[in-house]
C-alpha atoms as one frame of an Amber mdcrd trajectory, in Angstrom:
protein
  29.223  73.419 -20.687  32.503  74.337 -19.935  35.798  71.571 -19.647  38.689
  72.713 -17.235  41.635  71.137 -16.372  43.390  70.572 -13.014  46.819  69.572
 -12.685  49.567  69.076 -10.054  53.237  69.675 -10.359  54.458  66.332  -8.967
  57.951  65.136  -8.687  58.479  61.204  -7.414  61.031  61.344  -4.894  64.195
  59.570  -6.172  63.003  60.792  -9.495  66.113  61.889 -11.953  63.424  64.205
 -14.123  64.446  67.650 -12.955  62.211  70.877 -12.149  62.459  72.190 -15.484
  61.306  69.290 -17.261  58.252  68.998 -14.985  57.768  72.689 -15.762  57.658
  72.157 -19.337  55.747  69.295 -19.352  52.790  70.772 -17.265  53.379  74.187
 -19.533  52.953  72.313 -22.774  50.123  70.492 -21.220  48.303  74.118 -20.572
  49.060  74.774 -24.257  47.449  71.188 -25.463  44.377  71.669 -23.151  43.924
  75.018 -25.026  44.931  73.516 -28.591  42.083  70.496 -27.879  39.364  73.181
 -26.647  39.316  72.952 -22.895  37.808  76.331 -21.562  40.472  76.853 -18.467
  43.322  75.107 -16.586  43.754  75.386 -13.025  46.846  74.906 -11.302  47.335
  73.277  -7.532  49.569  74.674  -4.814  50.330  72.406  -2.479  53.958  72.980
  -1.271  53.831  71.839   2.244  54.160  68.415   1.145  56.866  66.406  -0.825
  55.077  65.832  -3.887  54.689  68.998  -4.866  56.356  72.505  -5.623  54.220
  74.958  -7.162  55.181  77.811  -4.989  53.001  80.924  -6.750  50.454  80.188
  -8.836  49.997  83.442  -9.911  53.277  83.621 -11.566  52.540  80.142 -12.834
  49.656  81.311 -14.764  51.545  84.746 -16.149  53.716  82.553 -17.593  51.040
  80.278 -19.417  49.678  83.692 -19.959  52.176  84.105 -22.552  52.212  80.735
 -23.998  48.299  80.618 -24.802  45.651  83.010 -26.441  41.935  82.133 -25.271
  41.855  79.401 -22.213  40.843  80.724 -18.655  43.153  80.580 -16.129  42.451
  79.897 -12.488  43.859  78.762  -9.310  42.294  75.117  -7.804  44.098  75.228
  -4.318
């Protein structure tokens, strides 16, 4: 059986945690899912609302490309 993860890149308006950090933390979370043996992480794009702002995916992912080893990558919207 395989275990993915889905995640959103959410920012609550009003917020005072900046881009970066949500970048990081969702990064380091791709890392941890691969670290606790999750078989692939898939990233949302939603960013015609104001929750989210995951513009590209794909560069998402060739970035946790080089930050992880074995997990699967995919996109979930």
């Amino acid at each position: 059986m395989d275990v993915a993860s889905t995640y959103f890149f959410v920012v609550r308006l009003g917020s005072n945690v900046t881009d970066g950090t949500v970048y990081e933390q969702k990064l380091r979370l791709a890392e941890l899912a691969e670290e606790r043996g999750f078989d692939a992480v898939w990233p949302t794009e939603h960013h015609f609302f104001d929750y989210s702002f995951c513009p590209d995916n794909l560069k998402l992912l060739a970035f946790v490309a080089g930050r992880t080893t074995d997990i699967k990558l995919g996109t979930a919207a």
